[in-house]
BAZAKE-404835 format. One record per atom (N, C-alpha, C, O, CB): residue number from 0; residue in one letter; x, y, z. Coordinates in steps of 0.02 Angstrom, whole numbers, always signed. Glycine has a CB too. Layout:
# BAZAKE-404835
  num  residu       x       y       z
  NUM       A       X       Y       Z
...
This chain:
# BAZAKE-404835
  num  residu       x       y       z
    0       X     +41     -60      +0
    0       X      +0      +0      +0
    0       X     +43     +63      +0
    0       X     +26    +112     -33
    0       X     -47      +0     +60
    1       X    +111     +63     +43
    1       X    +132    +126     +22
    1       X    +164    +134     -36
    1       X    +198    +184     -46
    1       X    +168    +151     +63
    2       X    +155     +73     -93
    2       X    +189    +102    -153
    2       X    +151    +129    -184
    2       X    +182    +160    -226
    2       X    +221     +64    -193
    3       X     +74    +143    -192
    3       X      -1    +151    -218
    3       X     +27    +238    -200
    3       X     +35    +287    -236
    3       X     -86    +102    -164
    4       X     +34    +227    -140
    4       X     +16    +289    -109
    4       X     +96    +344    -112
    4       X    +103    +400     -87
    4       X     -15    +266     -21
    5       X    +126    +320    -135
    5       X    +188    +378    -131
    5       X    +186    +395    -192
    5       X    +154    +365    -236
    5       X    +268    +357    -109
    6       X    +230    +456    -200
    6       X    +233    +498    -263
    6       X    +273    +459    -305
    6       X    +285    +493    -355
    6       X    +262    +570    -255
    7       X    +297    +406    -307
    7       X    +318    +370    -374
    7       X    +264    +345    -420
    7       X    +264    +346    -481
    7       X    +359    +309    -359
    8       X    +214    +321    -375
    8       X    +166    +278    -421
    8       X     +99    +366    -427
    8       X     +84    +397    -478
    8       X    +125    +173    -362
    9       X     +82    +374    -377
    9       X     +27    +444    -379
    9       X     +40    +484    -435
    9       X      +1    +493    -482
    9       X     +32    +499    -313
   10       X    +117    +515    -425
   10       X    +137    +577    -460
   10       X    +115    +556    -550
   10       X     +81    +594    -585
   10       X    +234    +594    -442
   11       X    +144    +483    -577
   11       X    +142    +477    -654
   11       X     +27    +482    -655
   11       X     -16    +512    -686
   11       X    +197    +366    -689
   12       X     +31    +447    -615
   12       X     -37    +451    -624
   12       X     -93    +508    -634
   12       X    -138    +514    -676
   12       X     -50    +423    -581
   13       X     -78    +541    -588
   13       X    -115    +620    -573
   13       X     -92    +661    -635
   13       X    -122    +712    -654
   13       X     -84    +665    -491
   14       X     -45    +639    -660
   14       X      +4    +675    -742
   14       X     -35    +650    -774
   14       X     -84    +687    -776
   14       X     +89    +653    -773
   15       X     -47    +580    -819
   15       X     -75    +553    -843
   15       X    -137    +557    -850
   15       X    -165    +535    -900
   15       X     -62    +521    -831
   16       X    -175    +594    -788
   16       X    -245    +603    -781
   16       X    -266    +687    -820
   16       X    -300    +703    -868
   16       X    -261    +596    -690
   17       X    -225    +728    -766
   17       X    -201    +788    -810
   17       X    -195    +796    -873
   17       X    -226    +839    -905
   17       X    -150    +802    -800
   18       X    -151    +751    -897
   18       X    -148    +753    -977
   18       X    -218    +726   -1028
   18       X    -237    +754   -1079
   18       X     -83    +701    -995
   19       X    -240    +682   -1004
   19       X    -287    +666   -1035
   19       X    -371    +714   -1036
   19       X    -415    +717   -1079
   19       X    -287    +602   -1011
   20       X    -363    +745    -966
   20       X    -418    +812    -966
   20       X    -395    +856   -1025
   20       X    -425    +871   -1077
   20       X    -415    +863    -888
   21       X    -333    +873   -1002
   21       X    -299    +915   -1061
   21       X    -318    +920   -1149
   21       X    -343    +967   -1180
   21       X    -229    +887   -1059
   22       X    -294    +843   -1177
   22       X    -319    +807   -1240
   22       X    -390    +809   -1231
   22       X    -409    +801   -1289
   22       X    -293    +732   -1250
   23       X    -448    +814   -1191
   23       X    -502    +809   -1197
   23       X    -523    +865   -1213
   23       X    -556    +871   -1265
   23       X    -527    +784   -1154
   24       X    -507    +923   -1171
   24       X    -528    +972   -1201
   24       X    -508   +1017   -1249
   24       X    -529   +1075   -1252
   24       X    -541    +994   -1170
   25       X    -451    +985   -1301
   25       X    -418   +1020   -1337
   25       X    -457    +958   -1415
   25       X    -453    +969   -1475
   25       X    -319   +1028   -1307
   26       X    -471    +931   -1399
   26       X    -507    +884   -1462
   26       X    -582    +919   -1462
   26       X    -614    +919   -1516
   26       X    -512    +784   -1441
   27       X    -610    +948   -1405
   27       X    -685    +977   -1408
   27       X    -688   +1043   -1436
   27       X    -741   +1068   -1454
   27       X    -721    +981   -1339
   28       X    -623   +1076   -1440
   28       X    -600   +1160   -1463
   28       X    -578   +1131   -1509
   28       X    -551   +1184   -1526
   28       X    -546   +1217   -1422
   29       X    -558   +1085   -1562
   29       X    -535   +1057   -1623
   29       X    -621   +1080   -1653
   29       X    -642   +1129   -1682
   29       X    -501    +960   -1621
   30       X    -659   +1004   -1621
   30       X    -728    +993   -1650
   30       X    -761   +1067   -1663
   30       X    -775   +1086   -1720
   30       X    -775    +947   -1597
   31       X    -769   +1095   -1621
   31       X    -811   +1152   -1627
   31       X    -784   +1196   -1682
   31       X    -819   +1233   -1718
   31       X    -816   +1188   -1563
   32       X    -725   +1190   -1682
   32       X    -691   +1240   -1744
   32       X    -706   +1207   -1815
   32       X    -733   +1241   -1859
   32       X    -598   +1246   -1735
   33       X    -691   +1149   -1825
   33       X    -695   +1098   -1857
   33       X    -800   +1132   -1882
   33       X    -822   +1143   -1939
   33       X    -669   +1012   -1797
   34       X    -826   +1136   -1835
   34       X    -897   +1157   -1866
   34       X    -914   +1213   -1887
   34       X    -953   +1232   -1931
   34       X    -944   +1151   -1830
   35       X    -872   +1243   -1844
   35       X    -889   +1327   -1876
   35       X    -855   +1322   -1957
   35       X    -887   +1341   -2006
   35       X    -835   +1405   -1818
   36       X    -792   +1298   -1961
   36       X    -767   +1298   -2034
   36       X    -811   +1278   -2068
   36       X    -827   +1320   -2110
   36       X    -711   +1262   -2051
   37       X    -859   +1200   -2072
   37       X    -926   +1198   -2117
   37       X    -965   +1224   -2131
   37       X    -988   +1232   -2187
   37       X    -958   +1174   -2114
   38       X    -986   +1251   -2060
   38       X   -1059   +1293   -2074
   38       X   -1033   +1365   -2112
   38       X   -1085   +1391   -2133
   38       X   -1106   +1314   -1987
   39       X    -998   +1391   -2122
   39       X    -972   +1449   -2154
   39       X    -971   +1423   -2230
   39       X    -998   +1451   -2278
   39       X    -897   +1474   -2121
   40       X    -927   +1351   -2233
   40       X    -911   +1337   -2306
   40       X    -983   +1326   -2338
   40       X   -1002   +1346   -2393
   40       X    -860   +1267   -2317
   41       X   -1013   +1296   -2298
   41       X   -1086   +1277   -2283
   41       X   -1118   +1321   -2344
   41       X   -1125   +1306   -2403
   41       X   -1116   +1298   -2197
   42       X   -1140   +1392   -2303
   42       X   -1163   +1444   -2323
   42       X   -1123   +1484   -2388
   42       X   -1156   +1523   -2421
   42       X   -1169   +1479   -2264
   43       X   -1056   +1474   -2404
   43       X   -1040   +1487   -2446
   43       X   -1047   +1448   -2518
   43       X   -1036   +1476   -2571
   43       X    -996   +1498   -2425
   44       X   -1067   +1376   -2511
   44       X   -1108   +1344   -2558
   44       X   -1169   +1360   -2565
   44       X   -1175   +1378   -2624
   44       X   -1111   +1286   -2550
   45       X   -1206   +1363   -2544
   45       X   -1292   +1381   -2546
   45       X   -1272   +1464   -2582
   45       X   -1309   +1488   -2625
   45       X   -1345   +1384   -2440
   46       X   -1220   +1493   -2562
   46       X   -1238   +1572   -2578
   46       X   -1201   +1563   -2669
   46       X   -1216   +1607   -2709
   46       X   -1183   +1647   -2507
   47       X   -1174   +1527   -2684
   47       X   -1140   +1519   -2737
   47       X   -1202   +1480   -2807
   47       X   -1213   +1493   -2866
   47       X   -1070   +1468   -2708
   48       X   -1236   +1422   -2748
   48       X   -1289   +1408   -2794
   48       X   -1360   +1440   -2814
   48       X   -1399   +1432   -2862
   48       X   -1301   +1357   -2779
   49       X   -1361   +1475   -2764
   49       X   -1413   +1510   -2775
   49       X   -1415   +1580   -2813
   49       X   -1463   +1613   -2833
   49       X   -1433   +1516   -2719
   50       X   -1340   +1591   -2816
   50       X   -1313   +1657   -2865
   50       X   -1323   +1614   -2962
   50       X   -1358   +1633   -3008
   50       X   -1192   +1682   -2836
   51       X   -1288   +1570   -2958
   51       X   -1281   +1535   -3008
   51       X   -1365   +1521   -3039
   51       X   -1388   +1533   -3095
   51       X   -1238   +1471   -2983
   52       X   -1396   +1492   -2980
   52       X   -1493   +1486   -3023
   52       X   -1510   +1534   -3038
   52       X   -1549   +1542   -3084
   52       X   -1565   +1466   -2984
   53       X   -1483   +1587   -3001
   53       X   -1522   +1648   -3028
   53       X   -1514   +1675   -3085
   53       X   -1560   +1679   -3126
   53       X   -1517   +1698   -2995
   54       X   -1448   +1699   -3095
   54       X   -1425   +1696   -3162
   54       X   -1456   +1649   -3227
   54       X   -1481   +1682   -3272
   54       X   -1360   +1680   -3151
   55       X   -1456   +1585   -3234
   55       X   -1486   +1521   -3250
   55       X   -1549   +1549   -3257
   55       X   -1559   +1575   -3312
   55       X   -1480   +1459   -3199
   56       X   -1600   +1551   -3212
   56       X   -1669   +1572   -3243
   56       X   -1669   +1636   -3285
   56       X   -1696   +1646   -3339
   56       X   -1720   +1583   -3187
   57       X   -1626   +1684   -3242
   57       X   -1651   +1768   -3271
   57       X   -1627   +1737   -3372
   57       X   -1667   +1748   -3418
   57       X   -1568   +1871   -3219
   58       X   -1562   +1703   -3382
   58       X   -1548   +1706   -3453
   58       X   -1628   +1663   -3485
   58       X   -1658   +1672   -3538
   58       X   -1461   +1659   -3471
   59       X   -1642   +1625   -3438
   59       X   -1695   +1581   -3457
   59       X   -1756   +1632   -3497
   59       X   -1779   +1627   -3554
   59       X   -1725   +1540   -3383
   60       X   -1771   +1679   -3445
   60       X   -1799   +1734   -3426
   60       X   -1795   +1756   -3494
   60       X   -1838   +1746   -3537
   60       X   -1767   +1774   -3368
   61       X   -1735   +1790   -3502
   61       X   -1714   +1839   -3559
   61       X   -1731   +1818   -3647
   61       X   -1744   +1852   -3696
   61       X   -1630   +1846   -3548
   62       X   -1724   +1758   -3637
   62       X   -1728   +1702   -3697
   62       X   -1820   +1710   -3710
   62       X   -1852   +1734   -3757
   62       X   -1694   +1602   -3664
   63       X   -1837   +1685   -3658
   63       X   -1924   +1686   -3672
   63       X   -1943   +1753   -3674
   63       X   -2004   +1750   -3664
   63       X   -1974   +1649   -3611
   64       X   -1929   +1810   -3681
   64       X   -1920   +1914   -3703
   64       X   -1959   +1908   -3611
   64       X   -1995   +1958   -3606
   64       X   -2004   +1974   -3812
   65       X   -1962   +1871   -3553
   65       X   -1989   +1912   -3501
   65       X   -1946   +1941   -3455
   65       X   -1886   +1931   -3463
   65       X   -2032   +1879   -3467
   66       X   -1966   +1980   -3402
   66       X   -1959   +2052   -3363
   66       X   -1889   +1994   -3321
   66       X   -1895   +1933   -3323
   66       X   -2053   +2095   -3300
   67       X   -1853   +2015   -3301
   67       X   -1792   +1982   -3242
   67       X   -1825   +1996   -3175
   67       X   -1870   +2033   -3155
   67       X   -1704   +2027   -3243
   68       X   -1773   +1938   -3143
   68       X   -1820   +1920   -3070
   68       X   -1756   +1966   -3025
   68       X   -1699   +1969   -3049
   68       X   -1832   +1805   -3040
   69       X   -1772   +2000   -2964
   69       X   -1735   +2034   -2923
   69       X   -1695   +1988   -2900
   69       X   -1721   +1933   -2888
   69       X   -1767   +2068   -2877
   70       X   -1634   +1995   -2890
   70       X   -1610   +1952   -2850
   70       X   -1620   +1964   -2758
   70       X   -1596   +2011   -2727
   70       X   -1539   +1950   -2876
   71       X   -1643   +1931   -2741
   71       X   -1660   +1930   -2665
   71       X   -1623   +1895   -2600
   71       X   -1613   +1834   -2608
   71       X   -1720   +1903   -2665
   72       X   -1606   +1915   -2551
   72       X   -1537   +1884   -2526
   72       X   -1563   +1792   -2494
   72       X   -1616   +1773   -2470
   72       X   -1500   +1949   -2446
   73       X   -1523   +1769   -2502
   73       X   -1533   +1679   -2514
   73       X   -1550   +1671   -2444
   73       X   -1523   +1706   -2401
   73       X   -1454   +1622   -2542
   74       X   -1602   +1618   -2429
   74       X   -1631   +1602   -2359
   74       X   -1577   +1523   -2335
   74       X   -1588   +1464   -2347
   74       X   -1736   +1583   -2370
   75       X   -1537   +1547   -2308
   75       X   -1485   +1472   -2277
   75       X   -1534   +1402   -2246
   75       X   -1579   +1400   -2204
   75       X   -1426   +1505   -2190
   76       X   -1507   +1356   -2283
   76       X   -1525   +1301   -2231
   76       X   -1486   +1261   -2182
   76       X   -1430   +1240   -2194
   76       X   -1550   +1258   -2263
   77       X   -1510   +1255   -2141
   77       X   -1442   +1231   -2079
   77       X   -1411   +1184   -2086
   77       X   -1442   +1131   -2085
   77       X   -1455   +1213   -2011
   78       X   -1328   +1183   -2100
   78       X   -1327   +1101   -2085
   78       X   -1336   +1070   -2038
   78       X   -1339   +1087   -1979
   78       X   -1282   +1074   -2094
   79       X   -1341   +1009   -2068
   79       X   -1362    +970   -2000
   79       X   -1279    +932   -1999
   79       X   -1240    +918   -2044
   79       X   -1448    +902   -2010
   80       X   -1275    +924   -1924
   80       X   -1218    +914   -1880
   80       X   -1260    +877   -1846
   80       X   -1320    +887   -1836
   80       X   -1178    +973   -1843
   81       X   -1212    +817   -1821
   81       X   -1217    +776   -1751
   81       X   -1182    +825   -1692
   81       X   -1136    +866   -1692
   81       X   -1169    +693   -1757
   82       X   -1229    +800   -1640
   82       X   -1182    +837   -1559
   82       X   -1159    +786   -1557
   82       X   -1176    +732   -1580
   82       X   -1218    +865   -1477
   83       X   -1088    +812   -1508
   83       X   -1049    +759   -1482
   83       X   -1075    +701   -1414
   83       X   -1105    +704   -1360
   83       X    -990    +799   -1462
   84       X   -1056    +674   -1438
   84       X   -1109    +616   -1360
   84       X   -1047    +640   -1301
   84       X    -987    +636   -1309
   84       X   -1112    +477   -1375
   85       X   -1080    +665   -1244
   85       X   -1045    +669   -1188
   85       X   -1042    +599   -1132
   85       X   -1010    +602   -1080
   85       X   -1076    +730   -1157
């Protein structure tokens, strides 16, 4: 019992424990970043396709002699993301 209990065997351990809180919460500040980068790229697809249809109909538009459509600012859809299981 006093080898449990002295700082040879405690000290690596309580490190070890330390470290791994550490890695835990540096993989959850990864993830979250990791989402914000999608949801941005996210929205920068939707804003790219929805520039592109528009264009696409208005020539559509132009071809059949009618009036052009306003362009109106694009309504995002969320991605969907899993939460992390705690």
């Amino acid at each position: 019992m006093d080898y449990v209990t002295s700082p040879i065997c405690k000290t690596p351990l309580e490190e070890a424990i330390s470290q791994a809180d550490h890695a835990q919460k540096n993989l959850f500040k990864e993830m979250e970043q990791h989402k914000r980068d999608w949801i941005e790229r996210y929205k920068i697809y939707q804003t790219i396709h929805y520039d592109v249809s528009h264009v696409r109909d208005n020539v559509g538009r132009v071809l059949e002699g009618k009036e052009l459509l306003k362009l109106e600012k694009p309504k995002y859809e969320p991605l969907a993301l899993p939460s992390p299981k705690e």
